[in-house]
N, CA, C and O of each residue as an XYZ file, in Angstrom:
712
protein
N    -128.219     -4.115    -12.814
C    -128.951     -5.302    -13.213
C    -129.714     -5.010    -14.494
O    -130.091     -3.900    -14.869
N    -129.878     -6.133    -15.085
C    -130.888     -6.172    -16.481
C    -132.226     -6.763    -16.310
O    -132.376     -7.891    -15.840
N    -133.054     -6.122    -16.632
C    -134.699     -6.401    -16.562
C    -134.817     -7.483    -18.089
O    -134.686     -6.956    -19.193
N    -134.993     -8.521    -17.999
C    -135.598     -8.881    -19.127
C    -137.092    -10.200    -18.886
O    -137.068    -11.417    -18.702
N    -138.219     -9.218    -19.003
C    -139.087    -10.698    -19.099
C    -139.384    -11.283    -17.917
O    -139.319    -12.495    -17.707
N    -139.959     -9.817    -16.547
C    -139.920     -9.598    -15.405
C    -138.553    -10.135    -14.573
O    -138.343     -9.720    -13.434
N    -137.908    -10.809    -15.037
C    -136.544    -11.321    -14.049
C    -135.234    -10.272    -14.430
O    -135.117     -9.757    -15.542
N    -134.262    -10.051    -13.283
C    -133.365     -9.666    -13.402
C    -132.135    -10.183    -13.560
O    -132.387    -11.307    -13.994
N    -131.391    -10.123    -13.514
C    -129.820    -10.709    -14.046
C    -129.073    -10.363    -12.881
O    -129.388     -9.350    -12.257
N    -127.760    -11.353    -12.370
C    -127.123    -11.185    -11.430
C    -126.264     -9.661    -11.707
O    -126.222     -9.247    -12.866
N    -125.735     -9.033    -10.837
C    -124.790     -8.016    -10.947
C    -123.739     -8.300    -11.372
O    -123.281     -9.295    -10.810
N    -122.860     -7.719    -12.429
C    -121.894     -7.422    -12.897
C    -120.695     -6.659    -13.052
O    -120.928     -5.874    -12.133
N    -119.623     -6.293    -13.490
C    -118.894     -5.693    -13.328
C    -117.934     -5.558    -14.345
O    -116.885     -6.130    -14.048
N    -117.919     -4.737    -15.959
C    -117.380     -4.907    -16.983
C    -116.223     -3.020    -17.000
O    -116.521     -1.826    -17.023
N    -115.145     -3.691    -16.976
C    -113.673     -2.914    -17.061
C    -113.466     -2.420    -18.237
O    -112.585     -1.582    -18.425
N    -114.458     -2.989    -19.445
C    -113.433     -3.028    -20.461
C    -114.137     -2.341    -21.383
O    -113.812     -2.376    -22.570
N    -115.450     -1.457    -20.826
C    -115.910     -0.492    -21.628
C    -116.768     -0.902    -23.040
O    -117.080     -2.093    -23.037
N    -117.032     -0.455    -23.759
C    -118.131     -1.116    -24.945
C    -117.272     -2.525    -25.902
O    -116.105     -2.906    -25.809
N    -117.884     -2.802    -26.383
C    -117.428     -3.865    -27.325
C    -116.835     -3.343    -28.842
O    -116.567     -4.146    -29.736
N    -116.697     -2.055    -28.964
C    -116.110     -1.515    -30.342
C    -114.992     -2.036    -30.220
O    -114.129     -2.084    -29.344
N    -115.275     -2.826    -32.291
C    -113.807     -3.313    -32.198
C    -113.687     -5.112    -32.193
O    -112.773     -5.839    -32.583
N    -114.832     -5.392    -31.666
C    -114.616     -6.653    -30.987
C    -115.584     -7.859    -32.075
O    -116.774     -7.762    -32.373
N    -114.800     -8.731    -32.409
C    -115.611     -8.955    -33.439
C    -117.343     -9.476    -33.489
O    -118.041     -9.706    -34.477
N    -117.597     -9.530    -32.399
C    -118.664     -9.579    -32.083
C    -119.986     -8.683    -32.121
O    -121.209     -8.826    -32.116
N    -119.135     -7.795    -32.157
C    -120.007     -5.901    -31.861
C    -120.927     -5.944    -33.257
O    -122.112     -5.771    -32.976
N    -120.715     -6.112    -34.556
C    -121.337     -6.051    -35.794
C    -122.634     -6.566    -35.334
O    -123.623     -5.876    -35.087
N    -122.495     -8.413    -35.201
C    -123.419     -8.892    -34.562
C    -124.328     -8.641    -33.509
O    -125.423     -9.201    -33.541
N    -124.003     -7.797    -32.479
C    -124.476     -7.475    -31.457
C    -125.457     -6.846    -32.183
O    -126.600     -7.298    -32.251
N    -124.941     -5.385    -32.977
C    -125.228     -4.180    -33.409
C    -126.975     -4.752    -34.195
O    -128.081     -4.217    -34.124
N    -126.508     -6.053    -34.906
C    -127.119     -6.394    -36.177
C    -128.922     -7.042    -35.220
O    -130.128     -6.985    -35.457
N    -128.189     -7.484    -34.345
C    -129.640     -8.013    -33.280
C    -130.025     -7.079    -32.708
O    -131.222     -7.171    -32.438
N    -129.348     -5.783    -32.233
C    -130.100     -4.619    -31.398
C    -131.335     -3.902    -32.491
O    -132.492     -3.663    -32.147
N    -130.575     -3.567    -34.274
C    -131.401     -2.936    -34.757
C    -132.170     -4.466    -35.680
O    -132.005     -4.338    -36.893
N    -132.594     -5.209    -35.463
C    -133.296     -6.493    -36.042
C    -134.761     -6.015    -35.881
O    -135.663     -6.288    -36.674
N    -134.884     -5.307    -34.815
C    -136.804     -4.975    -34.500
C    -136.892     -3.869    -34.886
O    -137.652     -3.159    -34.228
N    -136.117     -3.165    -36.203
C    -136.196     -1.862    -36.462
C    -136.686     -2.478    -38.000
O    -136.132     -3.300    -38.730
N    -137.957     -1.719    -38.160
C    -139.081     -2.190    -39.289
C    -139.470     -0.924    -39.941
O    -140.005     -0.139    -39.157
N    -139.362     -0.544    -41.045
C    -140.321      0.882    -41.123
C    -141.603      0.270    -41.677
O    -141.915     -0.886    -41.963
N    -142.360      1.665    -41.740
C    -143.751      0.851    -42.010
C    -143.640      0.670    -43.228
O    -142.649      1.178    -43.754
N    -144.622     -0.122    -44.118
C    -144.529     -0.249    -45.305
C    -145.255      0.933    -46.352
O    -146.278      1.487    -45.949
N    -144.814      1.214    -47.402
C    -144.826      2.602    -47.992
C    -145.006      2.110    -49.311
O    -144.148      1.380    -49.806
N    -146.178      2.477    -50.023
C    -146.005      2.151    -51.850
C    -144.893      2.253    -52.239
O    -144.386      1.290    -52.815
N    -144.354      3.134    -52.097
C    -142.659      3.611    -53.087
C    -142.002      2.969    -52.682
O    -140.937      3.343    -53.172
N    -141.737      1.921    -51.879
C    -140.603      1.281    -51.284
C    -140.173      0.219    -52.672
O    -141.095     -0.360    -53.246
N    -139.038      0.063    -53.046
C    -138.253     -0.823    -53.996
C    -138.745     -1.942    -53.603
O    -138.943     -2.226    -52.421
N    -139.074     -2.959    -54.955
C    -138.981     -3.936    -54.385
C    -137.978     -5.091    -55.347
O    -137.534     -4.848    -56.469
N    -137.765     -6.460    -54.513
C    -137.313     -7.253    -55.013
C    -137.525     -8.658    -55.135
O    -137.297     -9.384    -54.167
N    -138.001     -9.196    -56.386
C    -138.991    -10.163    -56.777
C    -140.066    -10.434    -55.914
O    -140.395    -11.565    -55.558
N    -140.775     -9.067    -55.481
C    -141.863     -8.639    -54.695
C    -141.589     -8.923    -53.534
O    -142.479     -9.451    -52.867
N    -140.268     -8.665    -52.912
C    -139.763     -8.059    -50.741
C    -139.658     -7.142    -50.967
O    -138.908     -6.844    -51.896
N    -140.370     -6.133    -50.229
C    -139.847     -5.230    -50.407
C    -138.377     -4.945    -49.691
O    -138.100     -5.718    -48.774
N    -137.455     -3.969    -49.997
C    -136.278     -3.655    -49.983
C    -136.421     -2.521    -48.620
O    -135.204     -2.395    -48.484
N    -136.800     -1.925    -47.901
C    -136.569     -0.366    -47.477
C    -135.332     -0.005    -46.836
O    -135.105      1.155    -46.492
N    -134.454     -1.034    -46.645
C    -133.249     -0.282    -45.876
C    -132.124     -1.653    -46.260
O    -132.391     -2.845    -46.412
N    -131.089     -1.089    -46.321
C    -129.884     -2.072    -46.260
C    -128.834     -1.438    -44.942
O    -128.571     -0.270    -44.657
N    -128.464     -2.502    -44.421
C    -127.067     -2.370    -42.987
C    -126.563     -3.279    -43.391
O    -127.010     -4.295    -43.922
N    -124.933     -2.740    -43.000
C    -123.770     -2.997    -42.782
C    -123.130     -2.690    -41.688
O    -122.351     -1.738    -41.740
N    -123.366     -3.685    -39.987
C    -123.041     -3.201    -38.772
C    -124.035     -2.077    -38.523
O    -125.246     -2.161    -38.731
N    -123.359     -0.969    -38.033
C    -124.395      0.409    -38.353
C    -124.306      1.346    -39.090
O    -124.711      2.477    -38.824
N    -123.523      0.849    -40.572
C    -124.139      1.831    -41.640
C    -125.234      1.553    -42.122
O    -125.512      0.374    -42.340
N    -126.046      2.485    -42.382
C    -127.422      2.100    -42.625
C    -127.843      2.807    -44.146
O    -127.011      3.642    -44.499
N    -128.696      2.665    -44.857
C    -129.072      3.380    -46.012
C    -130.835      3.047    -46.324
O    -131.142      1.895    -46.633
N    -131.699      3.903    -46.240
C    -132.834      3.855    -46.613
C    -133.615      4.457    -47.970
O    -133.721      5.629    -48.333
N    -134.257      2.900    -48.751
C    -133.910      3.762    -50.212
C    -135.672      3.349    -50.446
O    -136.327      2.432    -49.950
N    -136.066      4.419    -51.384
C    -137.468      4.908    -51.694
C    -137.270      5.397    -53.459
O    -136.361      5.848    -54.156
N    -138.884      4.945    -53.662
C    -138.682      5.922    -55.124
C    -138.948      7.218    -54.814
O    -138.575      8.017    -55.672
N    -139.546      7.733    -53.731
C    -140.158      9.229    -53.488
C    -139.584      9.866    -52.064
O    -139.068      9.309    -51.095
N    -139.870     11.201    -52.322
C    -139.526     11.388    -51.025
C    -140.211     11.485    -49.885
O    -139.900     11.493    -48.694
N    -141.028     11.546    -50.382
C    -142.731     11.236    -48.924
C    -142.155      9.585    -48.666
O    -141.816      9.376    -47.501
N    -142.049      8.711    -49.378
C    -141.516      7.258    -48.508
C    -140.282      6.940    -47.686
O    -140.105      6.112    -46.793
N    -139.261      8.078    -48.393
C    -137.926      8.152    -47.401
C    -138.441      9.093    -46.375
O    -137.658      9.018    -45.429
N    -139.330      9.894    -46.126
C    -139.491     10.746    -44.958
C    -139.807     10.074    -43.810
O    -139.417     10.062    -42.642
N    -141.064      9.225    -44.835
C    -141.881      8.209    -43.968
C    -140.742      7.122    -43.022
O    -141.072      6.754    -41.894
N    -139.702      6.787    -43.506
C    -138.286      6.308    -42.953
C    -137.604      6.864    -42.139
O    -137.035      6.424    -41.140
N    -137.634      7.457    -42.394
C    -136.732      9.034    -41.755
C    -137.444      9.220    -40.390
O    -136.957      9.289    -39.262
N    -138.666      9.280    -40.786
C    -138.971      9.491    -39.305
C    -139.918      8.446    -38.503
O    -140.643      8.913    -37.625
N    -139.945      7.052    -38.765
C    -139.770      6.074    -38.346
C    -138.677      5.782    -37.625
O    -138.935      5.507    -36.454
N    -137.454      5.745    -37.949
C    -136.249      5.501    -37.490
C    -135.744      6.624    -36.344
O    -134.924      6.382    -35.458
N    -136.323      7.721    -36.534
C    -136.043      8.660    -35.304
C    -136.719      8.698    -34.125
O    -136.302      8.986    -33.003
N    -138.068      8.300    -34.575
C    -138.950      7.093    -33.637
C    -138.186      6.338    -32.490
O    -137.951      6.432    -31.285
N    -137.852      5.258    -33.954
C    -136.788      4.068    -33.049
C    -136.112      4.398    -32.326
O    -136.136      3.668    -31.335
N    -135.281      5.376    -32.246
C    -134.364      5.810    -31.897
C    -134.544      5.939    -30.263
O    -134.116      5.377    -29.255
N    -135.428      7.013    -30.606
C    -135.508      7.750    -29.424
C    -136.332      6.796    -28.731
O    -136.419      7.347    -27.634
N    -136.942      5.816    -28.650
C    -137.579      4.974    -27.416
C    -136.465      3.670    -27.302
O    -136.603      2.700    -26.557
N    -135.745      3.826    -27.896
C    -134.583      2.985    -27.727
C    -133.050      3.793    -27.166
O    -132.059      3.063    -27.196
N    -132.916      4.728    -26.847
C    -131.843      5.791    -26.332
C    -130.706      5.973    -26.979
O    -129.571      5.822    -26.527
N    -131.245      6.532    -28.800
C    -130.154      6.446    -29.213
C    -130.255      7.720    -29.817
O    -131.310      8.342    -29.942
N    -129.013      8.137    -30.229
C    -129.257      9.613    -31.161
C    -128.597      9.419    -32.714
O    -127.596      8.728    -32.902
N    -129.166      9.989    -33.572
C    -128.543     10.139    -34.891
C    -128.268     10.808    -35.199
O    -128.999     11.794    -35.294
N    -126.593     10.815    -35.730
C    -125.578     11.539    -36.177
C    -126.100     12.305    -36.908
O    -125.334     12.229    -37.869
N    -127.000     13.149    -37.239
C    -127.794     14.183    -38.365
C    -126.506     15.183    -39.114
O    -126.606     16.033    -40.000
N    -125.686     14.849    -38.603
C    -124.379     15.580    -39.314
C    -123.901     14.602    -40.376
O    -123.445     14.967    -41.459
N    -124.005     13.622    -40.082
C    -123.119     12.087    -40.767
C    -124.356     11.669    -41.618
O    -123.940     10.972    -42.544
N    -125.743     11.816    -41.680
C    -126.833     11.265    -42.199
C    -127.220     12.684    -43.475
O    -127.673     13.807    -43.256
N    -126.789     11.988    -44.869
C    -127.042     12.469    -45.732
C    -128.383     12.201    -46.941
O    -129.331     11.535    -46.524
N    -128.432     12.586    -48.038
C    -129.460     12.188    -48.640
C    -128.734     12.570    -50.085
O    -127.954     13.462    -50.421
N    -129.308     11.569    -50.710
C    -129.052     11.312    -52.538
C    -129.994     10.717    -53.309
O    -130.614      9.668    -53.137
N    -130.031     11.715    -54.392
C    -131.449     10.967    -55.117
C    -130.692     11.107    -56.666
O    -130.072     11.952    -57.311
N    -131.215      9.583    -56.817
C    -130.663      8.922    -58.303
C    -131.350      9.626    -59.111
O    -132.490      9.162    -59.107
N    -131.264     10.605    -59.888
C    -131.870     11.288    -60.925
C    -131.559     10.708    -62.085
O    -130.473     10.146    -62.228
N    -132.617     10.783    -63.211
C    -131.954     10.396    -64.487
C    -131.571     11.651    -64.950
O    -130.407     11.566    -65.342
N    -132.045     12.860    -65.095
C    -131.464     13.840    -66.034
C    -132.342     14.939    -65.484
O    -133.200     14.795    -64.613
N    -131.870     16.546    -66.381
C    -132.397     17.384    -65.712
C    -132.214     17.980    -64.114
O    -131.663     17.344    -63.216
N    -132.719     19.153    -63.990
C    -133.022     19.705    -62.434
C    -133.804     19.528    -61.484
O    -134.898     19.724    -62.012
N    -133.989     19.280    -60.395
C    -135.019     18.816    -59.949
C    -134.715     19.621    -58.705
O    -133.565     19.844    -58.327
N    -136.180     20.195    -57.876
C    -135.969     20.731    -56.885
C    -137.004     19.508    -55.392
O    -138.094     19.130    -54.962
N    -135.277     19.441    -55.239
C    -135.629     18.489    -54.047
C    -136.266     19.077    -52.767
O    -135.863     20.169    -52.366
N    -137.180     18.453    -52.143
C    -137.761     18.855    -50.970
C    -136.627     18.623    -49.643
O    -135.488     18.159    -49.666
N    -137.329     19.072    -48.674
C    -136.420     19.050    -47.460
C    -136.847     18.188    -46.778
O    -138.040     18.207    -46.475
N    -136.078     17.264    -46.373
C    -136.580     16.121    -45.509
C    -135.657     16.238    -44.395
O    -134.493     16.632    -44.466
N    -136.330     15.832    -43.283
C    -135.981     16.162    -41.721
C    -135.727     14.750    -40.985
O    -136.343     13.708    -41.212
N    -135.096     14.866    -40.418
C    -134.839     14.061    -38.720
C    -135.136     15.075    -37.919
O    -134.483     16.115    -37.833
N    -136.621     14.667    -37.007
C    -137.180     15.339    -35.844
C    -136.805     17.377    -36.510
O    -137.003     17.488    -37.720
N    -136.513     18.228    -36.056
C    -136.273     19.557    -36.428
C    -134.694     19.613    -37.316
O    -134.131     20.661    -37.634
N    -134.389     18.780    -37.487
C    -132.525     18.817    -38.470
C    -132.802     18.451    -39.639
O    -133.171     17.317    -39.946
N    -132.612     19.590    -40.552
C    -133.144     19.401    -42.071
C    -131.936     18.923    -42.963
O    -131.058     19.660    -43.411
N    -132.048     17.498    -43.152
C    -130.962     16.890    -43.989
C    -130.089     17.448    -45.101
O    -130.742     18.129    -45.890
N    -128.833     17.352    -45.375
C    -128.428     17.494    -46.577
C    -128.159     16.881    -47.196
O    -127.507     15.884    -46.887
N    -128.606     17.226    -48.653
C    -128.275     16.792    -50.290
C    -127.413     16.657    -50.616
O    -126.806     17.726    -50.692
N    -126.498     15.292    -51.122
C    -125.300     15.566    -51.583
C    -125.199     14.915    -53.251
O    -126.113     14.416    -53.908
N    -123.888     15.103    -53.604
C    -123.983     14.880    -54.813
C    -122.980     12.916    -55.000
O    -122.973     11.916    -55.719
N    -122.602     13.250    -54.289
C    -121.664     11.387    -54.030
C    -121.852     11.014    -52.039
O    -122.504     11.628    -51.194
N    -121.194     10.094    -51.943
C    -121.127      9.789    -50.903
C    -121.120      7.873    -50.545
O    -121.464      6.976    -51.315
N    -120.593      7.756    -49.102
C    -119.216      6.637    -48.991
C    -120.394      5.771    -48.782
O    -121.279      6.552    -48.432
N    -120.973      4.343    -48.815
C    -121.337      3.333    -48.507
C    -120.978      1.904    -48.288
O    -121.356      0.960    -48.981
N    -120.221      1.859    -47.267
C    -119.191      0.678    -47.355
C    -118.517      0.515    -47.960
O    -118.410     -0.529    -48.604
N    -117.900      1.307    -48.009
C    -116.475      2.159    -48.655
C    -116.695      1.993    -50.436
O    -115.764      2.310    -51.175
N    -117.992      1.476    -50.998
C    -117.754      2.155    -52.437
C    -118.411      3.747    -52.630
O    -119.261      4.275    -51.914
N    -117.894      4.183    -53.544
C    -118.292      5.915    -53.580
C    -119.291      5.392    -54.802
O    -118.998      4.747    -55.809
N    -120.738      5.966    -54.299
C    -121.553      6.512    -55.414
C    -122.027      7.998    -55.548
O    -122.567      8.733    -54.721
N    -121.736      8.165    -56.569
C    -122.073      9.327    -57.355
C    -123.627      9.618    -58.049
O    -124.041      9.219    -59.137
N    -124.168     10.262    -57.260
C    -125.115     10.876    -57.747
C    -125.593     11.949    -58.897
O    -125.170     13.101    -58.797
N    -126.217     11.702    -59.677
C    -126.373     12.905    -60.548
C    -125.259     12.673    -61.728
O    -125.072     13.692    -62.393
N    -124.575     11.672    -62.072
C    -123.427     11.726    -63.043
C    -124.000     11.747    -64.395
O    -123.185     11.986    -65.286
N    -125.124     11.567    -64.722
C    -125.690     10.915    -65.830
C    -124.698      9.982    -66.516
O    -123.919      9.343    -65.808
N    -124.667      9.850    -67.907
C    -123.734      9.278    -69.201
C    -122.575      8.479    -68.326
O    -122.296      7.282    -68.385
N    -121.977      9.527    -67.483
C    -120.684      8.363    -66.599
C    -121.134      7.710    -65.698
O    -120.268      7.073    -65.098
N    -122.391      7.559    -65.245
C    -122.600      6.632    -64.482
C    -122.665      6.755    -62.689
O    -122.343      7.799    -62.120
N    -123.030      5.789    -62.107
C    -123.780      5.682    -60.360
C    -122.195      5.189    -59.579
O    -121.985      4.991    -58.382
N    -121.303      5.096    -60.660
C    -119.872      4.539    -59.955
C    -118.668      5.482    -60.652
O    -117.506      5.116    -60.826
N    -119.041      6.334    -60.883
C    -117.898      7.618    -61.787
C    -116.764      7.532    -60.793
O    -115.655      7.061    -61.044
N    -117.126      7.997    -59.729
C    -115.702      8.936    -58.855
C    -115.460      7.425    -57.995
O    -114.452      7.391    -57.290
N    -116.271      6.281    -58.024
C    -115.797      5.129    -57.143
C    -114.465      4.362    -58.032
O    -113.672      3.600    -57.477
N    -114.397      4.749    -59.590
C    -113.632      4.413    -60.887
C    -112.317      4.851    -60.403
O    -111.309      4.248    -60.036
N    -112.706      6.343    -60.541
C    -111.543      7.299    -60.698
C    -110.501      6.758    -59.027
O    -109.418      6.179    -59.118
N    -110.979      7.024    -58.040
C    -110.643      6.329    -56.432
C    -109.895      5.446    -56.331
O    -109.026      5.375    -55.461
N    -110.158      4.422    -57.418
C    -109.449      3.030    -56.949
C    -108.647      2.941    -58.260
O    -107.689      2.173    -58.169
N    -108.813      3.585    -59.554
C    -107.505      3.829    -60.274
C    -106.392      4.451    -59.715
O    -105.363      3.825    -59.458
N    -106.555      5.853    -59.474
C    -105.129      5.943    -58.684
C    -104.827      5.408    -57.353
O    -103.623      5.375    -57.099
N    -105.713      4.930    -56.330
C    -105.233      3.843    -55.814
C    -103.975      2.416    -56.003
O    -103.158      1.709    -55.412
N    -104.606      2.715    -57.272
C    -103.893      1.334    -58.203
C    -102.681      1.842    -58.739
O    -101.717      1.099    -58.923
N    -102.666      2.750    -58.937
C    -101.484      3.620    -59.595
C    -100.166      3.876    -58.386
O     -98.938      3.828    -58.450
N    -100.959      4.105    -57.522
C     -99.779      4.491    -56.394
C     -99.078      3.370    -55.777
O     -97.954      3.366    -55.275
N    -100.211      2.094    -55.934
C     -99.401      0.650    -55.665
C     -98.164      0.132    -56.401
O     -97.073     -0.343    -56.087
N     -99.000      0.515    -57.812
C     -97.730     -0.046    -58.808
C     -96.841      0.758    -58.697
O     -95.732      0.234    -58.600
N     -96.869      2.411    -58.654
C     -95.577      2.891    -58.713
C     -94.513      2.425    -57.411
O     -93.297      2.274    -57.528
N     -95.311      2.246    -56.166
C     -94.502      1.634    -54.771
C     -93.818      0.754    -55.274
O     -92.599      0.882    -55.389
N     -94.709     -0.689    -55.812
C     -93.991     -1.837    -56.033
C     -92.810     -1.917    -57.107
O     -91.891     -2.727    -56.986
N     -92.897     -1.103    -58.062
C     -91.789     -0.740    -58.883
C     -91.100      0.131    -58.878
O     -90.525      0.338    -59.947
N     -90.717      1.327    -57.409
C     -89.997      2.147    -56.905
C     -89.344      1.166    -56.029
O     -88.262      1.617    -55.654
N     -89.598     -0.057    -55.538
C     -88.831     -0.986    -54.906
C     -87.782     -1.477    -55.854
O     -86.752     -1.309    -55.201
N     -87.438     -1.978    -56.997
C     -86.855     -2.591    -57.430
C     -84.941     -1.297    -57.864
O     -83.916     -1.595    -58.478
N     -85.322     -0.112    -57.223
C     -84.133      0.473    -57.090
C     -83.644      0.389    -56.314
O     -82.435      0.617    -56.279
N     -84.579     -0.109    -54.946
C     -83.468     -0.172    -53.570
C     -83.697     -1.921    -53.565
O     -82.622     -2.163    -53.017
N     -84.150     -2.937    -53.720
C     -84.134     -4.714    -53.518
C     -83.980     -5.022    -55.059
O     -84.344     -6.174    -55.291
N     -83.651     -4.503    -55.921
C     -83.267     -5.127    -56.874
C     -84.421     -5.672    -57.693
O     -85.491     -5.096    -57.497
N     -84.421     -6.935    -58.811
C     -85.159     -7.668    -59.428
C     -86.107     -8.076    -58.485
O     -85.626     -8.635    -57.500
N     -87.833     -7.897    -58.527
C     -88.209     -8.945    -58.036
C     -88.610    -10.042    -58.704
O     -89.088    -10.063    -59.838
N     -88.322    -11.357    -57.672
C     -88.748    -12.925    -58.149
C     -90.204    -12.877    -58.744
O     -91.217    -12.467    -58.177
N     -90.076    -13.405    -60.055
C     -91.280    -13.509    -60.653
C     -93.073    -13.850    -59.268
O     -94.200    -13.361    -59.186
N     -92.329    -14.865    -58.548
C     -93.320    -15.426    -57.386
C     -93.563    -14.359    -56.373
O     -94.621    -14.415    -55.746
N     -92.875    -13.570    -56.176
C     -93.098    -12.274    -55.330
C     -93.818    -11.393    -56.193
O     -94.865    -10.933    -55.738
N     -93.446    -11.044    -57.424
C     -94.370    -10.577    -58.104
C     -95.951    -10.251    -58.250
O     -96.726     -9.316    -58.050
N     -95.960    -11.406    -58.656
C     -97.538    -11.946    -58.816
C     -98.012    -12.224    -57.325
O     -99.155    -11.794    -57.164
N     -97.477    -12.814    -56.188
C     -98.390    -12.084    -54.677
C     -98.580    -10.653    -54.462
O     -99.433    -10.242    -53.676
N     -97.650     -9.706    -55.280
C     -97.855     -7.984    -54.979
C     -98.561     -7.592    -56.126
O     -98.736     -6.377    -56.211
N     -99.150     -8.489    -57.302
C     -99.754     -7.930    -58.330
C    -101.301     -8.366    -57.804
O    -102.116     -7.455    -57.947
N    -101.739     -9.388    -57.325
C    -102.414     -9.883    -56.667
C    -103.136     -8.947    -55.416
O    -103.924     -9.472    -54.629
């Protein structure tokens, strides 16, 4: 049974195991973490004065700060959440990147509970790659390079076809250039 709001819920009986997958689950996901707030932090970004502190996608999550005392302050807010909510974080899968303009910088160590995060230099965010630290080439370098030969391996497919199907119809064309 489910407790909600002193009443319980009739008994149930579900076969079919979690909802991954189901198009619903995002949504689900998106209302479970909805009461997940960090506190508010000077350094937090803002935008035309909201502040910004976290963006999701389902449950990719990203928490962005100008400092690192305000991402800590996140960091361990959210491990907070976590844990009075019964969840654990992937501290293997949970990385950290800081937009530098130039120069070396010696980054501090920031933690989830005793798991001291790692620094990386790129990494996946809803499937675009940003690159950290590129200077001159830019916050989208290796997301460039990714989806050029991506693009490359399409066209060579679609025009390695025309030795075994022949000519294609201009109208077939342009749906596979598309």
């Amino acid at each position: 049974t489910v407790r909600a709001e002193g009443c319980y819920s009739d008994l149930f009986k579900s076969l079919i195991g979690i909802l991954a997958g189901d198009p619903a689950s995002p949504h689900l996901w998106n209302l479970f973490l909805s009461d997940f707030t960090p506190p508010p932090h000077p350094d937090d970004i803002e935008l035309q004065g909201t502040p910004i502190p976290k963006l999701e996608q389902a449950d990719d999550m990203v928490m962005i700060s100008t400092s690192c005392a305000g991402l800590q302050s996140k960091l361990s807010a959210f491990s907070y959440w976590c844990a009075v909510n019964f969840l654990i974080i992937n501290c293997i899968k949970t990385v950290l990147a800081a937009l530098l303009h130039k120069g070396n910088y010696n980054l501090p160590d920031l933690c989830i509970g005793n798991h001291k995060l790692q620094w990386v230099d790129s990494y996946v965010y809803v499937g675009v790659t940003f690159s950290v630290n590129q200077g001159a080439q830019g916050l989208f370098h290796d997301q460039y390079h990714i989806k050029a030969s991506k693009a490359r391996q399409i066209a060579n497919v679609a025009l390695g076809l025309r030795s075994h199907i022949g000519d294609i119809p201009p109208w077939d064309a342009c749906k596979l250039y598309k």
